[in-house]
C-alpha positions as CSV (number, residue, x, y, z in Angstrom):
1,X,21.3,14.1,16.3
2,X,19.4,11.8,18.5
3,X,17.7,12.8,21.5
4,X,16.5,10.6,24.1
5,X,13.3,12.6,26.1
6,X,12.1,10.2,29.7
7,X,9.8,11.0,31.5
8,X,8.2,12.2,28.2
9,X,4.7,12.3,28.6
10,X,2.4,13.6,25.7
11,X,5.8,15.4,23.9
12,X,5.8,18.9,25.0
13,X,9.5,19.1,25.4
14,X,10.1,16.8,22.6
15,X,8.4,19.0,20.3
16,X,10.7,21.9,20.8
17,X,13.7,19.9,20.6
18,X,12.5,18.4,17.3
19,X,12.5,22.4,15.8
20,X,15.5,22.9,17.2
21,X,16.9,20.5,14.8
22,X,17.3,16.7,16.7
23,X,16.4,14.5,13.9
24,X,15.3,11.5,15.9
25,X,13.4,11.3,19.2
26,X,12.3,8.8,21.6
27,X,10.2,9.5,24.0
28,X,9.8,6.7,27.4
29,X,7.1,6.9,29.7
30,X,5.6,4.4,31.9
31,X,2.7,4.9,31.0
32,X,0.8,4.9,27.3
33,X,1.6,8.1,25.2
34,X,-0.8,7.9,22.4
35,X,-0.5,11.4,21.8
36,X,3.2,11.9,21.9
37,X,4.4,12.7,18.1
38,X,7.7,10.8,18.0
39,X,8.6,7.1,18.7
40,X,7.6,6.2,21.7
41,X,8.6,3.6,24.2
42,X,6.5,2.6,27.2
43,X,9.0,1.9,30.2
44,X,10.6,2.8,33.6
45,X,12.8,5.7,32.3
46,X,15.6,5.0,34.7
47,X,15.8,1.5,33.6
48,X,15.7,2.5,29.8
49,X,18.4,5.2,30.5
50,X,20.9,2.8,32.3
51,X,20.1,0.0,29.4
52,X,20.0,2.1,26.2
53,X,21.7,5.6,27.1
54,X,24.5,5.6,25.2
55,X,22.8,5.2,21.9
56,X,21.6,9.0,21.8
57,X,23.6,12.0,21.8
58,X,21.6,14.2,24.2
59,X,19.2,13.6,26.8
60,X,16.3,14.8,28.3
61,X,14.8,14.4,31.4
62,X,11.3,15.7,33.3
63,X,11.3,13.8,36.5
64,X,8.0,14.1,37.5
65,X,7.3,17.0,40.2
66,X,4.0,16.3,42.5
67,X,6.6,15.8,44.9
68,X,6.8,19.7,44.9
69,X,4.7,21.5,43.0
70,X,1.6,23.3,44.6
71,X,-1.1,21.9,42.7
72,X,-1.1,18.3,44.5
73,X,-0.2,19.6,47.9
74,X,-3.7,18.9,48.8
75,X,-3.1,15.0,48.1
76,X,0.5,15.1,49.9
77,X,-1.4,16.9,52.9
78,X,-3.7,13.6,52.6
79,X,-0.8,11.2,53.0
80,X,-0.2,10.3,49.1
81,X,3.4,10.2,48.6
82,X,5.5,10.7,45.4
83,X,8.7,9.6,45.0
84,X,11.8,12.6,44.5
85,X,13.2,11.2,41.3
86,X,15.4,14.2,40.4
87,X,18.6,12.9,41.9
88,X,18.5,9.6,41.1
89,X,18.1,10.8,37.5
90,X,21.3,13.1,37.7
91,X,23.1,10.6,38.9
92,X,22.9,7.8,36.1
93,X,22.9,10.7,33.5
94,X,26.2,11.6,34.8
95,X,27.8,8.5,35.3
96,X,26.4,8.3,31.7
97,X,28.3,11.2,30.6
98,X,26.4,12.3,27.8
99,X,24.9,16.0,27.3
100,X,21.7,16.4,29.5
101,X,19.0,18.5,30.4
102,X,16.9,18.0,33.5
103,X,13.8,20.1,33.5
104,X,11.8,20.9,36.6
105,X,9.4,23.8,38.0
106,X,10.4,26.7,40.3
107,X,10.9,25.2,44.0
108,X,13.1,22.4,43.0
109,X,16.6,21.8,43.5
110,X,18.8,22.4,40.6
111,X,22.1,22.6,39.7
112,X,22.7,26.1,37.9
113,X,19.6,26.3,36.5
114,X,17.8,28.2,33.6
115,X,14.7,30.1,34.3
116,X,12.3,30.2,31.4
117,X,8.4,31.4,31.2
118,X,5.8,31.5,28.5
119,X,6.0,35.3,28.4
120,X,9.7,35.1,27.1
121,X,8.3,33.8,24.2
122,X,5.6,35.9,23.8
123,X,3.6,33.3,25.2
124,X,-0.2,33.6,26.2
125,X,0.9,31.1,29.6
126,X,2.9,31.5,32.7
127,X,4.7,28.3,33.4
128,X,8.0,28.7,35.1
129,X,10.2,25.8,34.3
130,X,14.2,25.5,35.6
131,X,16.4,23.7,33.3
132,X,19.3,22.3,34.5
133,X,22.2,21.8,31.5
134,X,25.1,19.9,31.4
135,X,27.8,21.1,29.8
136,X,26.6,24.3,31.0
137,X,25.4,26.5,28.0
138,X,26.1,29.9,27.5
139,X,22.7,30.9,26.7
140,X,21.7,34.6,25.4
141,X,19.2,35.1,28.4
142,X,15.6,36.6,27.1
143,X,14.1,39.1,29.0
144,X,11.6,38.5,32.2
145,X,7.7,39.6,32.0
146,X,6.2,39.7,35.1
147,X,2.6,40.4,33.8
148,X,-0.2,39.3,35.5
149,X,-1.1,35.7,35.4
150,X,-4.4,34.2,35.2
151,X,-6.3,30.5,36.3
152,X,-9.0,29.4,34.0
153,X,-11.6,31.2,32.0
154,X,-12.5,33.4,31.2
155,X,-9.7,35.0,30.4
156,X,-8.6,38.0,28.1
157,X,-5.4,38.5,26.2
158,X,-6.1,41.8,24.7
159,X,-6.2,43.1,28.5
160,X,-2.9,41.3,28.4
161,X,-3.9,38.1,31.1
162,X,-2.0,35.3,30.8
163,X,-3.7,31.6,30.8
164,X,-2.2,29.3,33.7
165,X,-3.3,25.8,33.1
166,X,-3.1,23.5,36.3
167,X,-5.6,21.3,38.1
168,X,-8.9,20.9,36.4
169,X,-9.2,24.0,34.8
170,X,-11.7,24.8,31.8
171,X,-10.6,26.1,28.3
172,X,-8.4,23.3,26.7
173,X,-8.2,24.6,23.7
174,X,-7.4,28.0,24.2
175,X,-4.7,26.6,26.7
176,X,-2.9,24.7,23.6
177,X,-3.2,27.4,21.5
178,X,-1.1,30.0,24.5
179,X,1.4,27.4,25.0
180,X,2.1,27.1,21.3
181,X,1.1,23.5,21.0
182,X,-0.5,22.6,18.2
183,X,-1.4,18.9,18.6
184,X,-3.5,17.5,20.6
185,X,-3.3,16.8,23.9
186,X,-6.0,16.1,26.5
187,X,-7.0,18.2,29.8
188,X,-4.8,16.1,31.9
189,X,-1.5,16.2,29.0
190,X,-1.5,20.3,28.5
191,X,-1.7,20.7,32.9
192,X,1.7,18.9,32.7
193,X,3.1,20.2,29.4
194,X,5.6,23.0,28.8
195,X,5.8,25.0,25.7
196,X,7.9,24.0,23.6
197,X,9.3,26.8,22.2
198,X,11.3,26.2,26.0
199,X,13.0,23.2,24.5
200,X,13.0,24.9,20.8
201,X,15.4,27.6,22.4
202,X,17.4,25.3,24.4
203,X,17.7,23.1,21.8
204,X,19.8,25.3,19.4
205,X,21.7,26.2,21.6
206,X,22.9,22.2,22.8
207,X,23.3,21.6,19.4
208,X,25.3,24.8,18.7
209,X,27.6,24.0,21.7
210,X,27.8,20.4,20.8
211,X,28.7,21.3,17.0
212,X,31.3,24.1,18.4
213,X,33.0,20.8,20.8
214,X,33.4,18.7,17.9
């Protein structure tokens, strides 16, 4: 199964769909991904999607979200503007037709979406992330933990704290090491990554509903 991941950045989500069992990845970004561990393309992602869509058999899609997320508030508040590429996204990937997942964090506009956290997964890291999923999957939902989260260091896991990497925080490496990641990744790469045991658990279950369709 191929899988085509824009937006991909340093390979967070791409990760997770690779244990899941997609046997081919490429990841498009336009800008350099020297860390990302699959093939990579450096492009606009909407233009790769419209030109070379149809050659995978899912897709995956992390728009990118300072357009909403609190962490650059402070540079919208000082008249820096991001562009709101979630619905022009959904649009091609539906006019595309082929399986997609959109992921985004808690404040944007999804259709039906999929609440995950780190703490599902027994996860040293907050991280609330929607996933939108067409076809819809009929996932098994895990459990919520609402324990107490945590910015920074220090930070203790035996008194059960949770690492929340955003910003500039300190601590990169124990940051991988809660969010299961175990590449590398730079300062900048884990503040924007998700775990991917989100996209390992998603993953089974695309490719379980896409076996069951066929």
């Amino acid at each position: 199964m191929r899988l085509l991941d824009l937006f991909c950045c340093a390979g967070g989500s791409a990760v997770g769909y690779h244990r899941a069992g997609f046997t081919e990845i490429v990841g498009i970004d336009n800008r350099p991904q020297k860390h990302y561990p699959f093939s990579f393309v450096q492009a606009d992602a909407l233009e790769y999607l419209s030109q070379h869509g149809e050659e995978f058999d899912a897709i995956h899609a992390s728009p990118p979200c300072q357009w909403i997320t609190r962490a650059a508030a402070q540079w919208r508040k000082a008249g820096k503007q991001y562009p709101e590429l979630v619905g022009p996204t959904r649009t091609l990937l539906i006019k595309l037709g082929r399986p997609y997942i959109i992921e985004q964090p808690v404040g944007s506009v999804l259709h039906e979406p999929l609440l995950l956290n780190g703490a599902m997964f027994g996860l040293r890291v907050r991280r609330n992330r929607y996933f939108e999923t067409r076809p819809v999957i009929p996932f098994h939902l895990l459990p919520q933990d609402e324990r107490a989260t945590k910015t920074g260091r220090p930070f203790d896991a035996r008194k059960g704290q949770i690492f929340y990497p955003v910003g500039h925080f300190s601590g990169v490496a124990e940051a991988r090491e809660a969010m299961g990641i175990d590449w590398y990744m730079t300062q900048d790469e884990v503040a924007q990554a998700i775990p991917p045991a989100y996209t390992e658990f998603i993953g089974k279950a695309l490719l379980a509903e896409l076996r069951r369709r066929a």
